[in-house]
Structure formats: structure tokens, C-alpha cells
DRENDO-435250 format. One record per residue (C-alpha): residue number from 1; residue in one letter; x, y, z. Coordinates in nm, 2 decimals, padded with zeros to 4 digits. Layout:
<i: NUM aa: A c1: X c2: Y c3: Z>
...
END
This chain:
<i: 1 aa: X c1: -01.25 c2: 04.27 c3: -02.60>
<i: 2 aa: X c1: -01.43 c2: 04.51 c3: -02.39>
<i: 3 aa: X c1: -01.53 c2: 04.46 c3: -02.09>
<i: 4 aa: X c1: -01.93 c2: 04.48 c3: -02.13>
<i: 5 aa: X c1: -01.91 c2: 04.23 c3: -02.40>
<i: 6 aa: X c1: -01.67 c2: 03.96 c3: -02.17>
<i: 7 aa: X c1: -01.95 c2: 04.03 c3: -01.89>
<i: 8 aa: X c1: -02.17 c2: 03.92 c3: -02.13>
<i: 9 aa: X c1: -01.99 c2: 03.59 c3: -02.24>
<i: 10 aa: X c1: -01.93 c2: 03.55 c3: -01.85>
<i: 11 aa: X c1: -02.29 c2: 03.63 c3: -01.72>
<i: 12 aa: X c1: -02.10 c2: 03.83 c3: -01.47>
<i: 13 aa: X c1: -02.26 c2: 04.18 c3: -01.32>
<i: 14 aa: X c1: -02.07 c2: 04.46 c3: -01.45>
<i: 15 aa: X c1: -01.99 c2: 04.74 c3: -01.24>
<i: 16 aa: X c1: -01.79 c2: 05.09 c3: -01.42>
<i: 17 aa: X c1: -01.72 c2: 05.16 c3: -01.75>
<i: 18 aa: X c1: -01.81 c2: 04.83 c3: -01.99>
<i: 19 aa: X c1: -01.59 c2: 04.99 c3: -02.26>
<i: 20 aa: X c1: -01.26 c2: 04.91 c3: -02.08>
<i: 21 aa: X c1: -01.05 c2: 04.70 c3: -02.32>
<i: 22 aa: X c1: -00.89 c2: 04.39 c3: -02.17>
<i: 23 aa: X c1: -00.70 c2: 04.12 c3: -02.35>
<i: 24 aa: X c1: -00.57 c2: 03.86 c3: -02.08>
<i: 25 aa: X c1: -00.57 c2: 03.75 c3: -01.71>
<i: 26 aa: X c1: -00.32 c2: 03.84 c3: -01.50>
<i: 27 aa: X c1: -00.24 c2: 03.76 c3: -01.11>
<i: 28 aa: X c1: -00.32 c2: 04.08 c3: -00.85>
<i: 29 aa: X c1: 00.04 c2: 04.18 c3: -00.80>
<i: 30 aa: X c1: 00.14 c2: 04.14 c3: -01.17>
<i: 31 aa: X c1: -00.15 c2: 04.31 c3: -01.39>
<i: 32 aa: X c1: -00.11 c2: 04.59 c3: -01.54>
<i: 33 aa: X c1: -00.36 c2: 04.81 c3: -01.80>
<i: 34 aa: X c1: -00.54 c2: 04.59 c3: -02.04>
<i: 35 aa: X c1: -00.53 c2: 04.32 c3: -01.78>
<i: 36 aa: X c1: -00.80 c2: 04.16 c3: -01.59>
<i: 37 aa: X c1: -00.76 c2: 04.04 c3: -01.22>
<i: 38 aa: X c1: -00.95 c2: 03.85 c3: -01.00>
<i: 39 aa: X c1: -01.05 c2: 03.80 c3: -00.64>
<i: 40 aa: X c1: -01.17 c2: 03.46 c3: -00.55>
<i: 41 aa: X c1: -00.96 c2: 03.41 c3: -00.21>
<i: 42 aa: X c1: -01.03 c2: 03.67 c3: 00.09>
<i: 43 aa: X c1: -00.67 c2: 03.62 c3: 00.20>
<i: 44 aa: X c1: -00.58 c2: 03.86 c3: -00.09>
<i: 45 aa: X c1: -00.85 c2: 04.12 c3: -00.05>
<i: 46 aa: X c1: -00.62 c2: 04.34 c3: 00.06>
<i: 47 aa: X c1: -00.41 c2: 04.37 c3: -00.21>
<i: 48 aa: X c1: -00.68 c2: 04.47 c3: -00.43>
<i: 49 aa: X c1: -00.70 c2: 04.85 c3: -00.41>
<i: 50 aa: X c1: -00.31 c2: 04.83 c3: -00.56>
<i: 51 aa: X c1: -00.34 c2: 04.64 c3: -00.85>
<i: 52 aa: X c1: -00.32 c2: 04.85 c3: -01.17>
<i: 53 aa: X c1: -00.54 c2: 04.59 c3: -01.35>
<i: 54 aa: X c1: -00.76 c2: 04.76 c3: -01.61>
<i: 55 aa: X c1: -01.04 c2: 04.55 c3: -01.47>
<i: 56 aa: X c1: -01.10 c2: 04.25 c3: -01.18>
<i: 57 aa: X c1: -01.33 c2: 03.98 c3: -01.13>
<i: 58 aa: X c1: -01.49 c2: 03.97 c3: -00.77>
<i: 59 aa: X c1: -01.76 c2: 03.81 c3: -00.57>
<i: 60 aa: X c1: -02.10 c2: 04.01 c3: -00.61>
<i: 61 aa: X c1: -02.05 c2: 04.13 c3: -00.22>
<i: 62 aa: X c1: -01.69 c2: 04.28 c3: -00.25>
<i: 63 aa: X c1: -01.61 c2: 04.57 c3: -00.17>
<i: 64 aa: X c1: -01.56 c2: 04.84 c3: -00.42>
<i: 65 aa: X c1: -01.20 c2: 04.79 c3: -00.67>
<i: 66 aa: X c1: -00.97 c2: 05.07 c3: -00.83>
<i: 67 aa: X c1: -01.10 c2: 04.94 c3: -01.14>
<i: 68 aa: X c1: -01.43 c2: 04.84 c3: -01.32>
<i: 69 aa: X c1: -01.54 c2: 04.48 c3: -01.19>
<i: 70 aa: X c1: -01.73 c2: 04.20 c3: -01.31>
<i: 71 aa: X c1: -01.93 c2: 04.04 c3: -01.00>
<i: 72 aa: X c1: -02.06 c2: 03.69 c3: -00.96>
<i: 73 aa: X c1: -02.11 c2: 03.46 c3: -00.70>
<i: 74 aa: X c1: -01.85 c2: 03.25 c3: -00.82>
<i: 75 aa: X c1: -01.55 c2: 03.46 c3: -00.92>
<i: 76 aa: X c1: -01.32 c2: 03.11 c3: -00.96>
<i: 77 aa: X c1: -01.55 c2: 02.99 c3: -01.23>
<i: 78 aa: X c1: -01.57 c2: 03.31 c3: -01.42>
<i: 79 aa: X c1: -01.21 c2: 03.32 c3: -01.39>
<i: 80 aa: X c1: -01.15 c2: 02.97 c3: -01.57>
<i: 81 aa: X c1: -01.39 c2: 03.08 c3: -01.83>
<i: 82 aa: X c1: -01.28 c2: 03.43 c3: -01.92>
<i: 83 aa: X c1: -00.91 c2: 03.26 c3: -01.95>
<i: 84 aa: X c1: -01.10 c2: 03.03 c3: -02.24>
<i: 85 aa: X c1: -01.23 c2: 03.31 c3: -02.38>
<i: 86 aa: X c1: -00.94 c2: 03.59 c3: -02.39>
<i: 87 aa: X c1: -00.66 c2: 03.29 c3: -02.43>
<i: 88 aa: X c1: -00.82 c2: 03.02 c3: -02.66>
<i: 89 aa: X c1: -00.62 c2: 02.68 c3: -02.65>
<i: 90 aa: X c1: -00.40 c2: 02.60 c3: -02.97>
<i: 91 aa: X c1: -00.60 c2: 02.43 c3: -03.21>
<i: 92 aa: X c1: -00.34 c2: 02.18 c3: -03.39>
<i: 93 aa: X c1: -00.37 c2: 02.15 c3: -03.78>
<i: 94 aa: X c1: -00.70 c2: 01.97 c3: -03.89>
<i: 95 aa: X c1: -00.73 c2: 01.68 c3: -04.07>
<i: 96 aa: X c1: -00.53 c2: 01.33 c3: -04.07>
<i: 97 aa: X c1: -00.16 c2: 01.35 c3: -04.13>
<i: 98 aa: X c1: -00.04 c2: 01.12 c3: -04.36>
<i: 99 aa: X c1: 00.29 c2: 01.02 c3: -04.14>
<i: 100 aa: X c1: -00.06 c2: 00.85 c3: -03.91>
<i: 101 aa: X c1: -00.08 c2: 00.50 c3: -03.92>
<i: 102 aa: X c1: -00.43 c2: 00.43 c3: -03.92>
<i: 103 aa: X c1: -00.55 c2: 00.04 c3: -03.94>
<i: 104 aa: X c1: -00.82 c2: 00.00 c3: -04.25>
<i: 105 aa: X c1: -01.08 c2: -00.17 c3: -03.97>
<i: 106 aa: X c1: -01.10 c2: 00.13 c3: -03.75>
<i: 107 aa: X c1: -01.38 c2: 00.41 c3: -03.79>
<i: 108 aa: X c1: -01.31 c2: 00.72 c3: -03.79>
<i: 109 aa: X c1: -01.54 c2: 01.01 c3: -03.71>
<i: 110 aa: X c1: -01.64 c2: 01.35 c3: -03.94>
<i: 111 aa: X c1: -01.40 c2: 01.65 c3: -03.82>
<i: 112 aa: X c1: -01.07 c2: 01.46 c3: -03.67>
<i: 113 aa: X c1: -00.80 c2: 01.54 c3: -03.63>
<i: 114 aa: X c1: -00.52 c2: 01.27 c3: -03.60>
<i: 115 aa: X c1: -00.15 c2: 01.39 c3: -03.55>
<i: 116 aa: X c1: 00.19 c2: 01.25 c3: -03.71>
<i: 117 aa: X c1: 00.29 c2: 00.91 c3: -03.61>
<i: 118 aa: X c1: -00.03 c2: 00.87 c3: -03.42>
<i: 119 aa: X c1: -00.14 c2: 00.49 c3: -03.40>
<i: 120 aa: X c1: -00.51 c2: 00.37 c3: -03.44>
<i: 121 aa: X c1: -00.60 c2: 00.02 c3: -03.39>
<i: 122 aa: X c1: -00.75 c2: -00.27 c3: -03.56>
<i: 123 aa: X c1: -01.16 c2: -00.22 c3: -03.47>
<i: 124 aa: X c1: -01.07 c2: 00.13 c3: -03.30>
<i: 125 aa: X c1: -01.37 c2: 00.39 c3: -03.28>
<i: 126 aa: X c1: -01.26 c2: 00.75 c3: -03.29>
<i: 127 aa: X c1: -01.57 c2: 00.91 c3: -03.19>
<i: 128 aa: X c1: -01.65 c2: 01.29 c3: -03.42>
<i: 129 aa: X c1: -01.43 c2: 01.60 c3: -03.32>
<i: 130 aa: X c1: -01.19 c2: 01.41 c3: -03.16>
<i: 131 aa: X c1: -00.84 c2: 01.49 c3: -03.11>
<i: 132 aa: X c1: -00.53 c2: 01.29 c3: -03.14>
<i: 133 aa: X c1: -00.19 c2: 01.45 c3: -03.10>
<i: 134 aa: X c1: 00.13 c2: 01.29 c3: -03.22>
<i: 135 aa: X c1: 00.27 c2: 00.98 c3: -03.10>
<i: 136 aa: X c1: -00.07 c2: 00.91 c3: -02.94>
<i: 137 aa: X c1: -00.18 c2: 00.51 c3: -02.93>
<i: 138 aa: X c1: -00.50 c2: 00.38 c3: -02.95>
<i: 139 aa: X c1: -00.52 c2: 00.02 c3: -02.92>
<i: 140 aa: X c1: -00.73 c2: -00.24 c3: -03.11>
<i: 141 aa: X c1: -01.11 c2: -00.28 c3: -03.04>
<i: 142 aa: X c1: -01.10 c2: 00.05 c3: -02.82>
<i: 143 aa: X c1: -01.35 c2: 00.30 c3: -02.84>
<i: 144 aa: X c1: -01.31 c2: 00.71 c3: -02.79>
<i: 145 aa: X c1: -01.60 c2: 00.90 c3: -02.78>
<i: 146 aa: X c1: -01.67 c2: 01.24 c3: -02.96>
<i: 147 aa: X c1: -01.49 c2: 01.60 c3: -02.86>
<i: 148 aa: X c1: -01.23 c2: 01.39 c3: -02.70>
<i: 149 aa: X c1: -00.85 c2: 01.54 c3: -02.64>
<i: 150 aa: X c1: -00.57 c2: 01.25 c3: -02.66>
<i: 151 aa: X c1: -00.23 c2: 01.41 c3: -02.60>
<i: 152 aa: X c1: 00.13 c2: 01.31 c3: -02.73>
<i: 153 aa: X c1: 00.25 c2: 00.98 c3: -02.63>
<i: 154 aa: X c1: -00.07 c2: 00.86 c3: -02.43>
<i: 155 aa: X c1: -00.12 c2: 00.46 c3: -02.49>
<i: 156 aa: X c1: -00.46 c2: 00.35 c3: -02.48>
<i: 157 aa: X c1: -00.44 c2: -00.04 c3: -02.47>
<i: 158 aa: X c1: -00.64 c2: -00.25 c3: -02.65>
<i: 159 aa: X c1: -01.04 c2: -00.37 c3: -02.62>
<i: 160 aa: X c1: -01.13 c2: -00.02 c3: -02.40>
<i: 161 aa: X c1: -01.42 c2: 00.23 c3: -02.37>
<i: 162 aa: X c1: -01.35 c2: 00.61 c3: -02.33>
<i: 163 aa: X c1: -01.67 c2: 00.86 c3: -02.30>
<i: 164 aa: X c1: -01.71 c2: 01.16 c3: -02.48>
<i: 165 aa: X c1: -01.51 c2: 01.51 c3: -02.43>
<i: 166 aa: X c1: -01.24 c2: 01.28 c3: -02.23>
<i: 167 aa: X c1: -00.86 c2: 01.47 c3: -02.18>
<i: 168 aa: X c1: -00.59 c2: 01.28 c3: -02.13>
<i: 169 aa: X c1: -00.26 c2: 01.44 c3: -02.09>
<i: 170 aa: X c1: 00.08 c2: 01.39 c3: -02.23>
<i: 171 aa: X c1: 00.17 c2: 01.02 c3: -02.17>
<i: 172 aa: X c1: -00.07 c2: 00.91 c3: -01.94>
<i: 173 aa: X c1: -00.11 c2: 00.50 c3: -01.97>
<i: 174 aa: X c1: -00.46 c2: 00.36 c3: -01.95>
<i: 175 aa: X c1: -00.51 c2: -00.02 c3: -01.96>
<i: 176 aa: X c1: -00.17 c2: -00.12 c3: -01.84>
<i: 177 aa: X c1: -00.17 c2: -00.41 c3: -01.63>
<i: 178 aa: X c1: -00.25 c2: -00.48 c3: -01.30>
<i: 179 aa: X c1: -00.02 c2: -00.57 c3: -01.03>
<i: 180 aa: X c1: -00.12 c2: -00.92 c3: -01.01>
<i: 181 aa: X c1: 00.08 c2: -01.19 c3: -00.91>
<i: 182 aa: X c1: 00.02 c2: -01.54 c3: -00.80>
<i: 183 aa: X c1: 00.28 c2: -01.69 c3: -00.53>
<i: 184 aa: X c1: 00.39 c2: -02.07 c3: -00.62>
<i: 185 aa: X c1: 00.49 c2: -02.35 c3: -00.36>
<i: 186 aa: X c1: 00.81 c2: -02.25 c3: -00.45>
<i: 187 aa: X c1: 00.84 c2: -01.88 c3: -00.36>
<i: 188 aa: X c1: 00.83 c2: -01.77 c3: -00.74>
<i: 189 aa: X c1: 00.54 c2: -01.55 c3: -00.91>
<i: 190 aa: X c1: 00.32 c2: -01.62 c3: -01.19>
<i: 191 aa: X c1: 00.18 c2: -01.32 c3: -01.38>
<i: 192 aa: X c1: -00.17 c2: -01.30 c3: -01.34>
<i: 193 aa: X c1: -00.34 c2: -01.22 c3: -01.66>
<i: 194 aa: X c1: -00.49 c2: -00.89 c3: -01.66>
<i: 195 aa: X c1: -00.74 c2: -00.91 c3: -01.92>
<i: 196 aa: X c1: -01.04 c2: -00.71 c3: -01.78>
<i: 197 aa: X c1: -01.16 c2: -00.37 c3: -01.89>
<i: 198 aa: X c1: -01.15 c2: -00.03 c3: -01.82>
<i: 199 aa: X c1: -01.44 c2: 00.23 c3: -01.87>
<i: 200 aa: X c1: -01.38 c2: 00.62 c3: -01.84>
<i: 201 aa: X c1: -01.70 c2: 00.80 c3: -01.89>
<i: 202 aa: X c1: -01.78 c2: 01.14 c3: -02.02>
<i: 203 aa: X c1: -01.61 c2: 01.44 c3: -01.94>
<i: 204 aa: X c1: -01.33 c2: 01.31 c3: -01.74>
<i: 205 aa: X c1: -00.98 c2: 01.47 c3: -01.75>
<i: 206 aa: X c1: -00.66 c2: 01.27 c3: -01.66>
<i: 207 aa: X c1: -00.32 c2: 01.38 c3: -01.58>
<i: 208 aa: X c1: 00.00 c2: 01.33 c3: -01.76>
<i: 209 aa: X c1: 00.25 c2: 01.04 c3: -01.70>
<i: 210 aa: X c1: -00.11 c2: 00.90 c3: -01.48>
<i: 211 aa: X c1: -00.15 c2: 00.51 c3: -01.49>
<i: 212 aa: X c1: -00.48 c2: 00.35 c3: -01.48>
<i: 213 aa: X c1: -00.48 c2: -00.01 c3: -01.45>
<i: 214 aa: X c1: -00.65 c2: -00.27 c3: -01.66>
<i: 215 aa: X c1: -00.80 c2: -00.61 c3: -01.37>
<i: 216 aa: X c1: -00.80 c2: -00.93 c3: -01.41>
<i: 217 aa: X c1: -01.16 c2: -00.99 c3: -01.43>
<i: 218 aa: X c1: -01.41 c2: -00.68 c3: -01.47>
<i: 219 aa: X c1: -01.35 c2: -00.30 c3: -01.50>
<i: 220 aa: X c1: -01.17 c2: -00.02 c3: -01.37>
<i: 221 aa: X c1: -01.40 c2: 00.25 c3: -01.39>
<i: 222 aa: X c1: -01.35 c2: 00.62 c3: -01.36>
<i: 223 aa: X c1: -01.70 c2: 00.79 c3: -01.30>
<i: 224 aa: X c1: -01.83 c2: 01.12 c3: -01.53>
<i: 225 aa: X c1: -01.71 c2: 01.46 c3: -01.49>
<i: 226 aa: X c1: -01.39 c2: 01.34 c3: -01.27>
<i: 227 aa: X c1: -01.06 c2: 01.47 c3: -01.29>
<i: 228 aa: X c1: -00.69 c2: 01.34 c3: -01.22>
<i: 229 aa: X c1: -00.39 c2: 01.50 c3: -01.18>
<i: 230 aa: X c1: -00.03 c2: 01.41 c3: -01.29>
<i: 231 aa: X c1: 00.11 c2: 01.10 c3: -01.16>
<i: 232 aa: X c1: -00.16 c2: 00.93 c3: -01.00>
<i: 233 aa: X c1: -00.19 c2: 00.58 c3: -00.97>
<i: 234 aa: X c1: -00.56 c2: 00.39 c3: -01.07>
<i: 235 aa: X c1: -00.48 c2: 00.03 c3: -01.01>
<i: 236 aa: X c1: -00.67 c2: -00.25 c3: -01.10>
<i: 237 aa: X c1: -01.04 c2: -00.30 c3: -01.03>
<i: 238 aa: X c1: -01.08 c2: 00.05 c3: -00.84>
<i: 239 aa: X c1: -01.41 c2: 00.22 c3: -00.90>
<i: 240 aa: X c1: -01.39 c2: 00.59 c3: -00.90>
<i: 241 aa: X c1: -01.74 c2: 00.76 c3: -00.88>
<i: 242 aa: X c1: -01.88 c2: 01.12 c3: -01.06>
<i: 243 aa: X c1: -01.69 c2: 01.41 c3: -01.02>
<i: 244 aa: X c1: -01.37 c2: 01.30 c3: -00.78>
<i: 245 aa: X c1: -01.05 c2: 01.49 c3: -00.75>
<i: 246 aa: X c1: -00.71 c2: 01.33 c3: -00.71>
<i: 247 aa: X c1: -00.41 c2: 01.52 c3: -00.70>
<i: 248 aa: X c1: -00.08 c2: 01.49 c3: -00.83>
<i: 249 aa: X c1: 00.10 c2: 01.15 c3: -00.69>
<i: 250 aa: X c1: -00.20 c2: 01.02 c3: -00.55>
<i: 251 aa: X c1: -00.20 c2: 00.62 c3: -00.57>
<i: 252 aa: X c1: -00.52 c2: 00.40 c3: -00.52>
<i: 253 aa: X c1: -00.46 c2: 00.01 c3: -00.44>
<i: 254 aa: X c1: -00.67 c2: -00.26 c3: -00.60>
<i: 255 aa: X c1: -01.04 c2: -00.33 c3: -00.60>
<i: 256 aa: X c1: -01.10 c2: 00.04 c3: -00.35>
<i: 257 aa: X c1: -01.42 c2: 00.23 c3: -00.45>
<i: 258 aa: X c1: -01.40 c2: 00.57 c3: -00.44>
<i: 259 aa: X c1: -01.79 c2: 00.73 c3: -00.38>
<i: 260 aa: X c1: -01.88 c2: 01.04 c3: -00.60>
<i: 261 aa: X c1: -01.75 c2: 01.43 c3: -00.50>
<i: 262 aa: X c1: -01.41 c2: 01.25 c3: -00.34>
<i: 263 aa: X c1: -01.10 c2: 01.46 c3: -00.26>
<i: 264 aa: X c1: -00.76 c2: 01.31 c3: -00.24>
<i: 265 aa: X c1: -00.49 c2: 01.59 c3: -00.18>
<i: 266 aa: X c1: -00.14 c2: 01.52 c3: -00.36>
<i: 267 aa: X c1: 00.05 c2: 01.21 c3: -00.20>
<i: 268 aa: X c1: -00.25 c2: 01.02 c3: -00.06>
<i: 269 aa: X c1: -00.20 c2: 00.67 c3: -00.03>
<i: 270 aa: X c1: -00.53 c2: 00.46 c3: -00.05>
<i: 271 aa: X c1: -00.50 c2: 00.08 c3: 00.05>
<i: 272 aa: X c1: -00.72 c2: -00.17 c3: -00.15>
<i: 273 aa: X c1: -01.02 c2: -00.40 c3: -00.07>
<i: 274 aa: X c1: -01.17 c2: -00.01 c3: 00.10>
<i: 275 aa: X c1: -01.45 c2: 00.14 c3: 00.07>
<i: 276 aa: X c1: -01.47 c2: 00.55 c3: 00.09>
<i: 277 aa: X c1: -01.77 c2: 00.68 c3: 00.10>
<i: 278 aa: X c1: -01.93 c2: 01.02 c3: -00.09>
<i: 279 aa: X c1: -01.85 c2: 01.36 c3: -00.01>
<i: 280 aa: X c1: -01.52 c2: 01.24 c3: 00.16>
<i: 281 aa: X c1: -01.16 c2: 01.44 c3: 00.17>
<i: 282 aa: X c1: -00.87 c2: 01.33 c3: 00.27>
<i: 283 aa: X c1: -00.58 c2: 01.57 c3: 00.37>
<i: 284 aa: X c1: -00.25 c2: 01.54 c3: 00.12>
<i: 285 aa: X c1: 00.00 c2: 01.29 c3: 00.29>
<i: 286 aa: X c1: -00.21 c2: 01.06 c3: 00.44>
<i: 287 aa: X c1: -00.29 c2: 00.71 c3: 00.41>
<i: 288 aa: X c1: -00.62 c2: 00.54 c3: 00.42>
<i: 289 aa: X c1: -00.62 c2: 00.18 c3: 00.58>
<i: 290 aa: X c1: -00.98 c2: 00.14 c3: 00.64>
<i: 291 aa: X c1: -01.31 c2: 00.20 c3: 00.50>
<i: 292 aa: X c1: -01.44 c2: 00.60 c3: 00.53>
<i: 293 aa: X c1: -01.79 c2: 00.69 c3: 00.62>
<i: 294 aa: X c1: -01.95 c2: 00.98 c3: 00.36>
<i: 295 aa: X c1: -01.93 c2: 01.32 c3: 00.44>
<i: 296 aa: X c1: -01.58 c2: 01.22 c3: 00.67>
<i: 297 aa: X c1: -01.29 c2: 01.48 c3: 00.64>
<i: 298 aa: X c1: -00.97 c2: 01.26 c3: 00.73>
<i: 299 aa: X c1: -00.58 c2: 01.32 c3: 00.77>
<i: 300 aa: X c1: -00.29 c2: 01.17 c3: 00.85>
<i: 301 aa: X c1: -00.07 c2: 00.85 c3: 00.92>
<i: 302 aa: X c1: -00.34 c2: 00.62 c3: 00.97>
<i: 303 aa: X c1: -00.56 c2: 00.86 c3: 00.84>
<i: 304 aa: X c1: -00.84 c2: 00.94 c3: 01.13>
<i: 305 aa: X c1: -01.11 c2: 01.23 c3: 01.14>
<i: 306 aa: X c1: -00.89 c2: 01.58 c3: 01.09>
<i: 307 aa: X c1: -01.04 c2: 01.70 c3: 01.43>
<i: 308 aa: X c1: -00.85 c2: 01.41 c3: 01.62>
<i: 309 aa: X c1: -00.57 c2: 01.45 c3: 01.39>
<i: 310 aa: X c1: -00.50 c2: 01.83 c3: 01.44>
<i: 311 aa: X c1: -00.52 c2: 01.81 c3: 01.80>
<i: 312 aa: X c1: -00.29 c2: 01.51 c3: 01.75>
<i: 313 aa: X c1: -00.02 c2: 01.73 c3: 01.58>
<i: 314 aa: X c1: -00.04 c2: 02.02 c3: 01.84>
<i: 315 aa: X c1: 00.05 c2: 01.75 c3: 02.09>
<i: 316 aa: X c1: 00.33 c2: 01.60 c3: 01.90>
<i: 317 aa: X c1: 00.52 c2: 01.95 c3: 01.94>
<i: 318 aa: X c1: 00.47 c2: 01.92 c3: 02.23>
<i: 319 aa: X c1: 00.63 c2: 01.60 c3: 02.31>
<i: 320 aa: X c1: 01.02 c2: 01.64 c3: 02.39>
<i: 321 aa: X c1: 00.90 c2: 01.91 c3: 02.64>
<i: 322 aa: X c1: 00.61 c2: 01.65 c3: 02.81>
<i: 323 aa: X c1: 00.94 c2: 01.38 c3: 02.78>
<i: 324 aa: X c1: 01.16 c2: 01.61 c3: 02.97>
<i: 325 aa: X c1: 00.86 c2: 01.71 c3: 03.24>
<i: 326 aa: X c1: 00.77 c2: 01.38 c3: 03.28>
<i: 327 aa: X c1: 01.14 c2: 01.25 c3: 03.35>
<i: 328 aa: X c1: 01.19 c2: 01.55 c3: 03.63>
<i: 329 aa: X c1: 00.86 c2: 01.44 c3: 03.79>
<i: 330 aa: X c1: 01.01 c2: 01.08 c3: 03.80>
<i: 331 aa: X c1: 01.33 c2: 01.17 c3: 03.97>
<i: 332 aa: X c1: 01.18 c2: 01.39 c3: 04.22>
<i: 333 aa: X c1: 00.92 c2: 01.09 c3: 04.31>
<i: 334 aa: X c1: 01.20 c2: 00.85 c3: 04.37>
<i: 335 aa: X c1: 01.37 c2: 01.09 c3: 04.58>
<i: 336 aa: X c1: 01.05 c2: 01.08 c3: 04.80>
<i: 337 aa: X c1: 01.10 c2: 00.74 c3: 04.79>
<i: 338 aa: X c1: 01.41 c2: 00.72 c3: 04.88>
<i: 339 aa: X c1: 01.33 c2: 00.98 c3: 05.19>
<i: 340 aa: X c1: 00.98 c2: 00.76 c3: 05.31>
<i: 341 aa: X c1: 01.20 c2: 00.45 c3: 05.31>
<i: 342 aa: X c1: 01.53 c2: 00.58 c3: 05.56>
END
């Protein structure tokens, strides 16, 4: 494709010769002719004027590349959308294998596409251009929207409602249930029931081998436009507004709301009953213990405000050196004592 044409698909500014050829995106360091780069973090301006990239993608106030550049004021974006249109996902075979196992209740859509050994449900909706991969499960009385992507060896339980272009990755669980136990006189548990529901609504995107947790009693609900990386935990009853992030091994206890534009980083721990408000991120590592107010950026072990935090950390290396300053002052104070009292 040349390059005036991709600036085009990319309403990106194009700056040098448009009738460059490039055919895929490739990192700074490794591109070569018939590659195009990009710039979207400062830190690696300066590598730049080496690359041997046919073409780059930069932000409009860069300065000048070896190469012809597409500007735009969001050079991440136009990155993620030229790599749709110079690589183009695998489209699987169309059309319903016969090795599916399809129950004669459930309604199937115009144009999908439903892999070998896939399972469809008694009452199951399979909204139109939807995808199912192989070994994919969709329980009974569950409903999947249209344009929807459903990956090898994801379960959707029974009795739940998924929006409209939804991706869930390889085995990713939604509607197993809750961690709900009851403690008798006795010391034993009793299972609690989990029969409530779970609603993921349009345009959310959910990691492999992720769990999202069916309640007891209402819905787990993951708001539009979120996405989830791998091996997060949703657990029962959490509310998850528009347009969160979680990353990878992120786990959120029971019955926590999550406000809309949310950031966990990877291995955030989020106890239940809380309240976090919008807008909020939360540094990878930490754990969340109390309710946070919107807009807060917090870190750490209780997680506090990152300001406090940081200054907290720079004072932890400090430590065995204030422990070993501290001790000297001691000794020479009892030494004055010692002197004041003979």
C-alpha cells in the first residue's frame, strides 16, 4: 500500500513522498525498507533519525524523520489502526461446521460463523456476525450480541447477556460462581447458591484464562467499551463502569464498584464492599482496602495517594542507614548520661 493511500485510511498528515510502498509495522530499531515505524513515546525520539524504516508515524509537532512521515495528534491510535489495516486478523472459515453441536431452541443470527465442537445452548441467542471459535460454550438462555468474537474454550454459563462486538479471549470463564459460602454452628460451609446474573455490555474486550463471577442475587456488570487483560479476577456482584482497564492478574473482591475510566495496573488487589470512584488509577502491586475518591491516583501496600507513597519509598531506602544513625546517637546520649550522673 502506498503511503498517500494508508494516510488516507489513517486521516494522518502526510509529509514526503506518498508513493512510498509499505507493507507492515515494525519497532524503531528493527524496521527496515517497506516498513513503517512509529513514534508515540518521547523517550525514543532519539532513535528516530537511524531507523531505516521506509516510512514512520509521528506526532504532528515532531521534528523532521529520515523518512516520509504520517503526522497526527495521536500517533498510538494511528499505530493500532494501520496494524488493522496492513495486517488484517485471520478470518476463520465461514459458516457452521457440522462437528458444532447446536441445540434446535437456540437462534442463530445471518452471517455466523460457529467453529468445530463449539456448544450452543438450549434458548441461546447468537446475535448476526458473530464469531464462535472451536471448543467455545455458550450456555442455555444466554444471549450474545452481533459482531461478537468468542475464542476457543471460553464457557459462557447459562441464563447470561453479552452486548454487541464483545471479545473474549481463549478460555476466559464468565458466569462461574461466586465465592460464597455460609459458616454453620459447626465450623462447616454450605455453598451459597450463585444464581444471579451477569451483563457485559457492548464493545468490551476480556482477557484469556479471565474469570468473571456469576452473585448470588443480582448482576455482575462490566460497563461498555471496557477492556480486561489476562487473568483477572471479576468476582461476584462487582460493578465495573464504561471504559476501565485492568491488567493482567488483577483481582476484584465481591460487591466493589469500579467508576467509569478506572486503571488497575497488573497485580492490583481490590478488597470488596469498596467503592472507587471515576477517573481513578491505581499503581500495579497495590492493594486497595478502602473506598477511593475520583480523580485519586493511588499506590502501594495499603494503597494511599502516590505523592505520600513515593516519598514513602525514598524513605524506606533510607532506613538501615536512619537505624544505624539513630542507634550511634543513643549510645553517645547514654554516655552523657553516664558522665552527668558520676
Amino acid at each position: 500500500m502506498t503511503l498517500a493511500e494508508l494516510a488516507v485510511r489513517l486521516g494522518c498528515r502526510l509529509q514526503g513522498d506518498g508513493a512510498v510502498e509499505v507493507f507492515r509495522v515494525a519497532a524503531i530499531d528493527d524496521a527496515g525498507p517497506g516498513d513503517l515505524t512509529f513514534l508515540s513515546n518521547p523517550k525514543y525520539a532519539s532513535r528516530l533519525p537511524s531507523t531505516r524504516a521506509s516510512a514512520a508515524i509521528v506526532h504532528d509537532d515532531s521534528a523532521d524523520a529520515p523518512c516520509p512521515t504520517l503526522r497526527t495528534r495521536n500517533p498510538y491510535v494511528a499505530l493500532a489502526n494501520a496494524i488493522g489495516v496492513l495486517t488484517p486478523p485471520r478470518q476463520p472459515a465461514s459458516g457452521i461446521s457440522p462437528l458444532a453441536s447446536i441445540d434446535p431452541t437456540a437462534s442463530v443470527g445471518p452471517d455466523v460463523t460457529i467453529g468445530p465442537f463449539a456448544v450452543i445452548g438450549a434458548s441461546a441467542r447468537i446475535g448476526a456476525r458473530t464469531v464462535v471459535h472451536p471448543h467455545a460454550v455458550i450456555g442455555a438462555e444466554t444471549t450474545v450480541g452481533e459482531a461478537c468474537v468468542i475464542h476457543a474454550h471460553v464457557s459462557i454459563r447459562d441464563g447470561l447477556a453479552i452486548g454487541n462486538r464483545v471479545v473474549i479471549q481463549d478460555a476466559a470463564v464468565i458466569g462461574s460462581d461466586g465465592f460464597g459460602f455460609a459458616r454453620r454452628d459447626d465450623g462447616t460451609h454450605q455453598k451459597i447458591p450463585q444464581v444471579g446474573g451477569i451483563i457485559i455490555e457492548d464493545d468490551v474486550e476480556i482477557g484469556a484464562h479471565t474469570a468473571v463471577d456469576r452473585p448470588a442475587i443480582g448482576v455482575t456488570r462490566i460497563g461498555a467499551g471496557t477492556k480486561i487483560d489476562n487473568l483477572v479476577q471479576v468476582a461476584h456482584g462487582v460493578k465495573i463502569g464504561r471504559h476501565a482497564l485492568l491488567a493482567a492478574q488483577s483481582g476484584i473482591a465481591g460487591s466493589t464498584t469500579l467508576g467509569d475510566h478506572v486503571i488497575l495496573a497488573g497485580q492490583t488487589g481490590v478488597a470488596g464492599h469498596l467503592k472507587i470512584g471515576d477517573g481513578v488509577k491505581v499503581n500495579a502491586k497495590s492493594a486497595v482496602f478502602s473506598d477511593v475518591r475520583a480523580g485519586a491516583h493511588v499506590a502501594g501496600v495499603p494503597a494511599v495517594d502516590v505523592e505520600t507513597w513515593r516519598k514513602a519509598a525514598v524513605l524506606a531506602e533510607r532506613l538501615p542507614a536512619l537505624r544505624r544513625a539513630i542507634a550511634d546517637l543513643e549510645a553517645r546520649l547514654r554516655v552523657i548520661e553516664t558522665r552527668l550522673m558520676t
